[in-house]
N, C-alpha and C positions, 0 to 999 in steps of 0.2 A: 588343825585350825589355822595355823601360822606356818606351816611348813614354806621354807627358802625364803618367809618376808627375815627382815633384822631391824633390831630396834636398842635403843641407848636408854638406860633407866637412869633417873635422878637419883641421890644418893637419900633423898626424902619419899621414894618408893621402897613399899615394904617388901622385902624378898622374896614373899609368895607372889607378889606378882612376877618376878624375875621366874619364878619357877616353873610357876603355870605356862608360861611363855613358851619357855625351853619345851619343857612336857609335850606341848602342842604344835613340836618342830620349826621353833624360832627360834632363831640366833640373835645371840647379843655381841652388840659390833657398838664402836665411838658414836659418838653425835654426828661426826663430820659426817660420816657414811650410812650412819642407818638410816631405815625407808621409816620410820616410826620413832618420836621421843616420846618419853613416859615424864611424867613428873607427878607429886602430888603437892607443892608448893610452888608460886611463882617468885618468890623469895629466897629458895635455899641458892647458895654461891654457884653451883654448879648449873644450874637454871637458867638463873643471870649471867650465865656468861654465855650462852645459848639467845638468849634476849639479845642481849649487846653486839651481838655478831654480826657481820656485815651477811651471813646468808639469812638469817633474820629479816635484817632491816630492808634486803633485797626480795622476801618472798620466798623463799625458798626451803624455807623449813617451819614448820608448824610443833606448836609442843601439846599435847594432848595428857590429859589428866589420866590417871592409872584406874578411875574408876573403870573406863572403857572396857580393862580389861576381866573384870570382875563381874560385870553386865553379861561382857562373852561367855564366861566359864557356867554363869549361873542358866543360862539358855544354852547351852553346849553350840554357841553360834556366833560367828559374826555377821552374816547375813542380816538380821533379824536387828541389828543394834547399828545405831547412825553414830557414824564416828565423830561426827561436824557437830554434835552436842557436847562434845567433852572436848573443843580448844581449850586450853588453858591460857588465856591472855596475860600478856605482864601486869605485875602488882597493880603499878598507875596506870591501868585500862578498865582495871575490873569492875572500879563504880561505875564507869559510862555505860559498861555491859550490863551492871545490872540493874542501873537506869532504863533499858530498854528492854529485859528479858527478865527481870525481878531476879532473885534467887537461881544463883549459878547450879548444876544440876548434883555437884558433889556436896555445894553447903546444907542444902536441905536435905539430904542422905546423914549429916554428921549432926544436923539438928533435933532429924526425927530420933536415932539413937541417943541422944544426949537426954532429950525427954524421955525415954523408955526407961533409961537408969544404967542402959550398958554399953560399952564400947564393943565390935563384936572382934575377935584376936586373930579369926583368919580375914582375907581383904576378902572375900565376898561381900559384895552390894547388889543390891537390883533396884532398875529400873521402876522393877511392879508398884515399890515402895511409893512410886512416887504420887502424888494425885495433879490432876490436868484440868486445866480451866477450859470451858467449854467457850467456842467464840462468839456465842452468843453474850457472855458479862467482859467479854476486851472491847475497848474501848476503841471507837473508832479514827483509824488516823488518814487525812487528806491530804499529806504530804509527800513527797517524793520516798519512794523505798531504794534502799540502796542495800548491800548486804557490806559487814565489817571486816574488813582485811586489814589485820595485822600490820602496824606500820606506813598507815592511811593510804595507801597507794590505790588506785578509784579502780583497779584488776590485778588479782591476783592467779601468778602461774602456779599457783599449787591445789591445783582443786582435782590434780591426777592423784593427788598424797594425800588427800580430804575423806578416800574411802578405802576398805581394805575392798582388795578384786573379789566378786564371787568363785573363788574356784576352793 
């Protein structure tokens, strides 16, 4: 599924994902150089220091939540799973985003389990979990659309690193 991509895991990703990864013919390589970061905190130091970076602040690297890759395994796919749902924005972004997107797509995943009564001990998640507002009850807006880039710049060069390839 990952064969020749590489990617850098947060030290706040659980190890099965680092596993599954390999498993699936991925390499793990630095932040500096891999096609993929993983994180599951925008907070843990290793993270932040990925935030703080000037290829950050330039566009140039995107951090995505480790759910993505738990979506993948449980659909034996990544075709099927839209990467651009699981940026992980920095800490001080999140309320804007979920100002505008309600509930980010891995907190309602930790929510729904938290009311169930369990935590579950391998990192499989799905998507399926999730329920979707039809747009029929969204609210209508007349204002300019624009999409969110990391670092407010009004175009972002990383929209070739926004999806994994089909092959």
């Amino acid at each position: 599924m990952f064969r020749n991509k590489t990617a850098w895991f947060s030290t706040s990703v659980p190890k099965t994902c680092q596993h599954f990864w390999t498993l699936e013919g991925g390499i793990v390589a630095g932040w500096t150089t891999a096609d993929y970061l993983f994180s599951e905190d925008a907070t843990s130091p290793d993270t932040l220091r990925v935030f703080e970076s000037k290829d950050f602040l330039w566009n140039k690297v995107v951090v995505f939540h480790s759910l993505f890759l738990s979506t993948c395994e449980k659909r034996q796919s990544v075709r099927s799973v839209c990467i651009g749902h699981y940026v992980l924005p920095p800490a001080s972004v999140q309320d804007e985003v979920r100002d505008v997107v309600g509930r980010l797509i891995w907190e309602f995943e930790h929510e729904q389990s938290v009311e169930q009564g369990f935590h579950k001990t391998f990192s499989c998640r799905t998507e399926d979990e999730y329920s979707y507002v039809s747009m029929d009850h969204l609210q209508q807006y007349s204002g300019d659309l624009c999409d969110f880039h990391p670092g407010g710049f009004p175009r972002s060069s990383c929209k070739a690193h926004c999806c994994l390839p089909h092959s």
